[in-house]
Backbone bond lengths (Angstrom), bond angles and torsions (degrees), N, CA, C in turn:
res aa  C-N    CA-C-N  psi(-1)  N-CA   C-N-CA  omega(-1)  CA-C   N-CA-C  phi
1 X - - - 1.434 - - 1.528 108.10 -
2 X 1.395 106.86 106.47 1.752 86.08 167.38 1.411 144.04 -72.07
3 X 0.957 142.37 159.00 1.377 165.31 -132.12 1.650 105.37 15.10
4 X 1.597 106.51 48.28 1.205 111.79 158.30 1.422 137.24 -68.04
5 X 1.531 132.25 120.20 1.281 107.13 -157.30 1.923 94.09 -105.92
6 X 1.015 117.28 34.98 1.584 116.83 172.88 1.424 113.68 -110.01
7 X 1.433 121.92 134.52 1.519 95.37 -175.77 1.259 143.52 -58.21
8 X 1.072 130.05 156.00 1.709 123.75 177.89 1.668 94.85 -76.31
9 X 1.329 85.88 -178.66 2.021 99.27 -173.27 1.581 115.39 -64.86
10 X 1.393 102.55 -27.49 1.699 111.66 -165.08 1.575 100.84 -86.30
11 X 1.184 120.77 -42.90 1.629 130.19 168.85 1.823 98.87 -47.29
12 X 1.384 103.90 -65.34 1.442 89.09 -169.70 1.721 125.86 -60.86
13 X 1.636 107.08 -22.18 1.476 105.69 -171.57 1.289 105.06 -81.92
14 X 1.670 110.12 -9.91 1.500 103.21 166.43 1.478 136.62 -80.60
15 X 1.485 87.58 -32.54 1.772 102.29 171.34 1.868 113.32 -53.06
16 X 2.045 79.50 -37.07 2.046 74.99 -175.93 1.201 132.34 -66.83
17 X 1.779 93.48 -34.27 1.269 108.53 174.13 1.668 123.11 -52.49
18 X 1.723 103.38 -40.89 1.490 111.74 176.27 1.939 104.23 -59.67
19 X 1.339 112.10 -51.46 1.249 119.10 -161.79 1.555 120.68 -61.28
20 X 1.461 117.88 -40.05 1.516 144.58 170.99 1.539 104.14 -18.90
21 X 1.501 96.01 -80.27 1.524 119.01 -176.93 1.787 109.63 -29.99
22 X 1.591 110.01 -57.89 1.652 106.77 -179.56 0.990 101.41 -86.36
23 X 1.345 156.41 -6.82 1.499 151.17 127.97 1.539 95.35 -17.05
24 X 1.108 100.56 -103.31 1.368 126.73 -175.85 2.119 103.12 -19.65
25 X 1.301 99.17 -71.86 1.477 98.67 172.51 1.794 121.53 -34.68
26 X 1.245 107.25 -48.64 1.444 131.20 -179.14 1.305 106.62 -40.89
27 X 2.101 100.95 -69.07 1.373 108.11 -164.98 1.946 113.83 -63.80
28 X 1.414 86.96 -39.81 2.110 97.00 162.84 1.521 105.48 -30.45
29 X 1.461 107.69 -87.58 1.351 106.56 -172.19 1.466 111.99 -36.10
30 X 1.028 126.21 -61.72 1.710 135.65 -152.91 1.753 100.03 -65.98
31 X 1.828 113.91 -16.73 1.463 116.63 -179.06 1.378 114.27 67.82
32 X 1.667 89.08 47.05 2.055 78.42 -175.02 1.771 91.55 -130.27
33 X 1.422 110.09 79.27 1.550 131.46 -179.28 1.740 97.71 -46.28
34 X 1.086 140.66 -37.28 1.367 147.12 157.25 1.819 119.68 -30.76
35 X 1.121 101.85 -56.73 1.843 128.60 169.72 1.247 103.55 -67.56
36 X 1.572 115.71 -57.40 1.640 96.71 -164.65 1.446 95.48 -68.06
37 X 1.742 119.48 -55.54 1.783 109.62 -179.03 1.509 114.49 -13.00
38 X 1.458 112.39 -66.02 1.124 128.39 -175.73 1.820 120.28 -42.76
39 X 1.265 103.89 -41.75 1.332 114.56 -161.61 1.768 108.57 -91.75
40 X 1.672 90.76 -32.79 1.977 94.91 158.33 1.180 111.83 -68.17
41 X 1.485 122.33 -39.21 1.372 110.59 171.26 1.336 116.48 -32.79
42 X 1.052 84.48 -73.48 1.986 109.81 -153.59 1.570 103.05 -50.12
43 X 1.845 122.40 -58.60 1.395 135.18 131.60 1.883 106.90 12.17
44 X 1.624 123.46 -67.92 1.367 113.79 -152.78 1.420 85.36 -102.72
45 X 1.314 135.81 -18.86 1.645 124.32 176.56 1.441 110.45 -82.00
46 X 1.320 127.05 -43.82 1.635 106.94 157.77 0.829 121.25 -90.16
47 X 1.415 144.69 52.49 1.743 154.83 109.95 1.154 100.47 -61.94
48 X 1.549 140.84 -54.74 0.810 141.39 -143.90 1.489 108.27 -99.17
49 X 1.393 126.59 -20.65 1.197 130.65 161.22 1.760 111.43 -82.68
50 X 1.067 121.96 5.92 1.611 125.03 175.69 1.259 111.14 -107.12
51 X 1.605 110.75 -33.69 1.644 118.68 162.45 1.436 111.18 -62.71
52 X 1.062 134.16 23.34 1.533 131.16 -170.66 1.711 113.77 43.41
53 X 1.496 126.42 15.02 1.646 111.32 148.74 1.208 131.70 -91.95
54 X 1.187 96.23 173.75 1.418 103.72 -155.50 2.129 99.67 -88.62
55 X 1.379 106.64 158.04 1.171 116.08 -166.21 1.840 116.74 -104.59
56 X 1.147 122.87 110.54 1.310 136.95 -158.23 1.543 119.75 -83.84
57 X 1.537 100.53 73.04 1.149 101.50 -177.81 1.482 121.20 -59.65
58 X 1.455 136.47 -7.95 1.070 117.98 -171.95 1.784 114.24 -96.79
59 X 1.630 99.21 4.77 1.205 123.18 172.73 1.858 110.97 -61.00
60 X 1.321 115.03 -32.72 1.624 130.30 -140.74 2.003 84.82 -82.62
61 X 1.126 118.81 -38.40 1.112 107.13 -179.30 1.767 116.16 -72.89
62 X 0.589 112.71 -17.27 1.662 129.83 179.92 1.523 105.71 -79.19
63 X 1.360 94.53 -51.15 1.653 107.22 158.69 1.319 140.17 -24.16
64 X 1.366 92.87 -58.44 1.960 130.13 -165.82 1.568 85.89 -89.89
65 X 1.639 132.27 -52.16 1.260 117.17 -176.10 1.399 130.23 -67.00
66 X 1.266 101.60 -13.04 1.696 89.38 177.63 1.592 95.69 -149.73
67 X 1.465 107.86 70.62 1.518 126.38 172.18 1.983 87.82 -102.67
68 X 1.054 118.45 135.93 1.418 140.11 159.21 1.663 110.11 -31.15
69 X 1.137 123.32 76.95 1.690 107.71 169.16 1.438 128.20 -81.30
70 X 1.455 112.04 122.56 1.262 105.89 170.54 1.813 102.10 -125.31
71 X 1.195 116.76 76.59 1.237 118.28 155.98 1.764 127.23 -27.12
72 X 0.713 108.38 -48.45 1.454 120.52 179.46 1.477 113.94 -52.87
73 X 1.676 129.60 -46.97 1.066 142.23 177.27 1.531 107.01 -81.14
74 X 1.488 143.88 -27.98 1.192 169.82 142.56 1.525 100.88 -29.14
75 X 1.736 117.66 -66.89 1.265 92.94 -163.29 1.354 108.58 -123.38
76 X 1.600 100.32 64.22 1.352 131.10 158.51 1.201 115.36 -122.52
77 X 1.251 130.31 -5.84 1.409 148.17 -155.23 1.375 114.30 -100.28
């Protein structure tokens, strides 16, 4: 859209890409191995959507199954 002042798609996958990393740092400190999983995830899927491949959704359930649970730190949170 021109003279849109919201970002386009490529602005935002860059911001995430910048943002991930202190995500990621954040969830470290706080010891919630669940978050950072999450945030490496997310980390190698928009790399991988900036490299021009394609993104594997049927991967995400595989994902969710063997993401690190620590309930305990979760539902104190």
């Amino acid at each position: 859209m021109a003279g849109s002042t919201s970002p386009n798609r490529w602005e935002t996958l860059c911001a995430l890409q910048s943002l991930l990393p202190l995500l990621k740092k954040a969830a470290t400190d706080l010891r919630r191995a669940d978050m950072v999983y999450w945030f490496e995830q997310a980390d190698a899927e928009v790399a991988n959507i900036i490299r021009g491949h394609p993104s594997d959704a049927t991967a995400i359930p595989a994902l969710i199954a063997s993401c690190p649970q620590d309930r305990r730190s979760v539902a104190q949170a």
